[in-house]
C-alpha positions, 0 to 999 in steps of 0.5 A, spaced: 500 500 500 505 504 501 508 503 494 502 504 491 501 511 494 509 513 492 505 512 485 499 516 487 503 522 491 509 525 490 513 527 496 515 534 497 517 538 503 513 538 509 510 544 508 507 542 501 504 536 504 497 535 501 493 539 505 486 543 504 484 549 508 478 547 513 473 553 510 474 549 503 472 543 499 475 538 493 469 535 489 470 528 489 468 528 482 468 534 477 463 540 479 462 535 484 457 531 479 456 524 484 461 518 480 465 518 473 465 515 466 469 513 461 469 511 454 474 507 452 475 504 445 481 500 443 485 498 437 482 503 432 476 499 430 473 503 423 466 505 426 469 508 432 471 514 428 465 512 422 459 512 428 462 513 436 465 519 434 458 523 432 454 520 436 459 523 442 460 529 439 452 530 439 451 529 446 458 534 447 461 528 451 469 525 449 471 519 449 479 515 449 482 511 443 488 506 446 492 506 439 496 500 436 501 505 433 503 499 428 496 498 425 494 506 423 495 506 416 491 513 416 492 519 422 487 523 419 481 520 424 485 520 430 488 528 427 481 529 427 479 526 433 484 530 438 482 536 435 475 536 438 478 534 444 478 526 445 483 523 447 489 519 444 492 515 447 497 509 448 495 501 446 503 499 444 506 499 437 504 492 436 499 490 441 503 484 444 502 480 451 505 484 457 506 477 461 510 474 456 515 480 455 521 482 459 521 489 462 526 491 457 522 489 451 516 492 455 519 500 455 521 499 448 513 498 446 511 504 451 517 509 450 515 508 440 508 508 443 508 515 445 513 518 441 509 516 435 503 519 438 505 524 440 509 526 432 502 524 429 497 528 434 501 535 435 496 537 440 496 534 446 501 529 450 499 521 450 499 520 458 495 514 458 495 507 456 491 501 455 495 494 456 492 488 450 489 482 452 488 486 459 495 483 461 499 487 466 505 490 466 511 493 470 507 498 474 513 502 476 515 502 469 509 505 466 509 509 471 514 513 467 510 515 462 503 515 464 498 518 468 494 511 469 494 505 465 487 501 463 486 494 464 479 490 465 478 486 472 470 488 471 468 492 476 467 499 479 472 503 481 472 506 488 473 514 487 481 513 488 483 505 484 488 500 489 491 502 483 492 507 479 497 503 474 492 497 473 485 501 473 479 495 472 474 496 466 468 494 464 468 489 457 461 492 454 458 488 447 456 481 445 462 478 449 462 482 455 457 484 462 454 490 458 450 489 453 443 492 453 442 499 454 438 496 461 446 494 463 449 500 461 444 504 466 444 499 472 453 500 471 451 508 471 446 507 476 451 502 482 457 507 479 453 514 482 451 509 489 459 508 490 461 515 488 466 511 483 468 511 477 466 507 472 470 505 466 467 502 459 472 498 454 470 497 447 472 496 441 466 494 435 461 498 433 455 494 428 459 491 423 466 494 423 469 486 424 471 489 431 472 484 438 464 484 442 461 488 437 456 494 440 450 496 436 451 504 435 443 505 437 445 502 444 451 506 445 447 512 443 442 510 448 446 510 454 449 517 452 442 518 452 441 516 460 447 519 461 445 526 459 437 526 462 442 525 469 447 530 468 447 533 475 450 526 477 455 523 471 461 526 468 463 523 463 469 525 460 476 522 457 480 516 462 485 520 462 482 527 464 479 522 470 485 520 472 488 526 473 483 529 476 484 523 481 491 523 483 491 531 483 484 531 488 488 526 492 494 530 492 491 536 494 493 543 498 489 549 498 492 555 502 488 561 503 493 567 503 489 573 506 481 574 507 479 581 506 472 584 506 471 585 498 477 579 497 480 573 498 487 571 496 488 563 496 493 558 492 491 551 489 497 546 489 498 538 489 504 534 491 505 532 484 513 534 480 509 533 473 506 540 472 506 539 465 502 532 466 496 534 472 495 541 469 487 539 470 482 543 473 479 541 481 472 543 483 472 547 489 467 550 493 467 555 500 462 558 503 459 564 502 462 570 506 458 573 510 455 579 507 457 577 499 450 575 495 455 573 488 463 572 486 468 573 481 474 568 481 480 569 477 486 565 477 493 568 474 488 573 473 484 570 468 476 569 470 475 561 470 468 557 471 465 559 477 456 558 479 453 560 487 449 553 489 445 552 496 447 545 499 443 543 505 441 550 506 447 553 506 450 557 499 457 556 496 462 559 491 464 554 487 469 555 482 475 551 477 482 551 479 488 548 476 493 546 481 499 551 480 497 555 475 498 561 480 494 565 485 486 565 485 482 571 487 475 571 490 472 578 489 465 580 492 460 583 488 453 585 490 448 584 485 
């Protein structure tokens, strides 16, 4: 347990430690929605760019591809996939059984992976990955290029996984557990009881000759769910999900000065990769005796922010990116 915690925290001085200031609260999701989802889709299969892609794009929701770099004959769909803000994502060069390499064998398929992706799809990092077959590897190794790793022992994940380097999915489609829109809302469902994060693996969709096909009427189906309940479920990609985890956990909100019109704070994580866990946490935090409405800002740039009422009591609740400098909170009186 303890070296999984090394994996989730990265050890600063004492002073950092994570840490959130008493007046304050971290959502355990994104805008404090009640669980998380993600789409996943592995090996590139034809309809995922044909039919997924606009079904997702319709209900405004992203999803992840796991890339076998050696099996793209074409970037322009993945090109064209990151540009509307999915994610693309690592599922090695040859999709080849982690069990049956060598440690060695492995950081090569790891390390051409992301370069590859990354010399294809210029406009975003590949920080996750999914093992083929579901066959784990290294996890100290994986560690070093990615934010999180997808595997598939078919359960829930709690709101912060055992381990975040073998994160558990769902296989859906004929030759998984979910099949019919009644699943897919019974996961959605069980997932916002536990406050978890439920993670979806697929790869065929209709007739495109993919594994465990998946009819596109029912996918739209449970997006359909997804969104009539959106009060309650994030959906997002994997990887904006496993940043957000690991910075939640690793959390430290300071407040610097309070005055009657302001409030100075700072947003941090232990985490050394700031160029990796650059995402957004939601915070909320009591409104100040005699405040009606705020601004935010953070390195003086306005960000997302809403007044809500919980249990009677109103809150600020606001977007930060941990070390992206100082946030302001302002009164305003309208």
């Amino acid at each position: 347990m303890f070296l999984l915690f090394l994996l989730a925290c990265t050890f600063l001085p004492a002073i950092l430690w994570a840490e959130v200031h008493p007046s304050y609260e971290v959502g355990i999701w994104a805008d404090f929605k009640t669980c998380a989802i993600s789409y996943t889709f592995d090996d590139g299969c034809a309809n995922q760019f044909t039919k997924a892609i606009p079904i997702f794009d319709q209900y405004g929701y992203k999803l992840t591809l796991f890339t076998v770099t050696d099996w793209i004959k074409n970037w322009e769909d993945l090109q064209n996939a990151a540009k509307n803000g999915h994610e693309i994502a690592s599922h090695t060069v040859t999709h080849t059984n982690f069990k049956q390499l060598s440690v060695e064998k492995q950081k090569v398929e790891l390390a051409s992976s992301v370069k590859v992706i990354e010399s294809k799809i210029s406009s975003e990092k590949c920080q996750t990955m999914a093992t083929p077959y579901c066959a784990e590897g290294s996890d100290s190794l994986a560690a070093k290029y990615f934010v999180a790793v997808r595997g598939c022992a078919g359960f829930i994940e709690s709101k912060t996984p055992k381990n975040i380097m073998n994160v558990s999915s769902i296989i859906c489609g004929t030759q998984g557990s979910v099949k019919k829109v009644k699943d897919y809302k019974a996961k959605a469902d069980e997932a916002a009881e536990k406050n978890g994060w439920l993670v979806y693996l697929l790869h065929g969709i209709d007739d495109d000759g993919g594994y465990s096909p998946v009819p596109s009427d029912t996918l739209k189906a449970s997006l359909e769910y997804l969104k009539a309940n959106d009060q309650k479920f994030w959906v997002s990609t994997f990887g904006n999900q496993s940043k957000y985890i690991r910075e939640r956990d690793c959390a430290w909100v300071k407040e610097n000065s309070v005055a009657k019109k302001s409030i100075s704070l700072s947003v941090r994580d232990t985490l050394s990769n700031n160029e990796w866990y650059n995402y957004p946490l939601s915070l909320r935090r009591g409104l100040p005796e005699g405040w009606r409405n705020a601004i935010v800002a953070q390195n003086g740039k306005a960000v997302k922010l809403a007044i809500v009422e919980v249990n009677s009591v109103k809150y600020i609740q606001f977007n930060a990116v941990p070390d992206a400098g100082e946030v302001v909170l302002k009164r305003v009186k309208k």
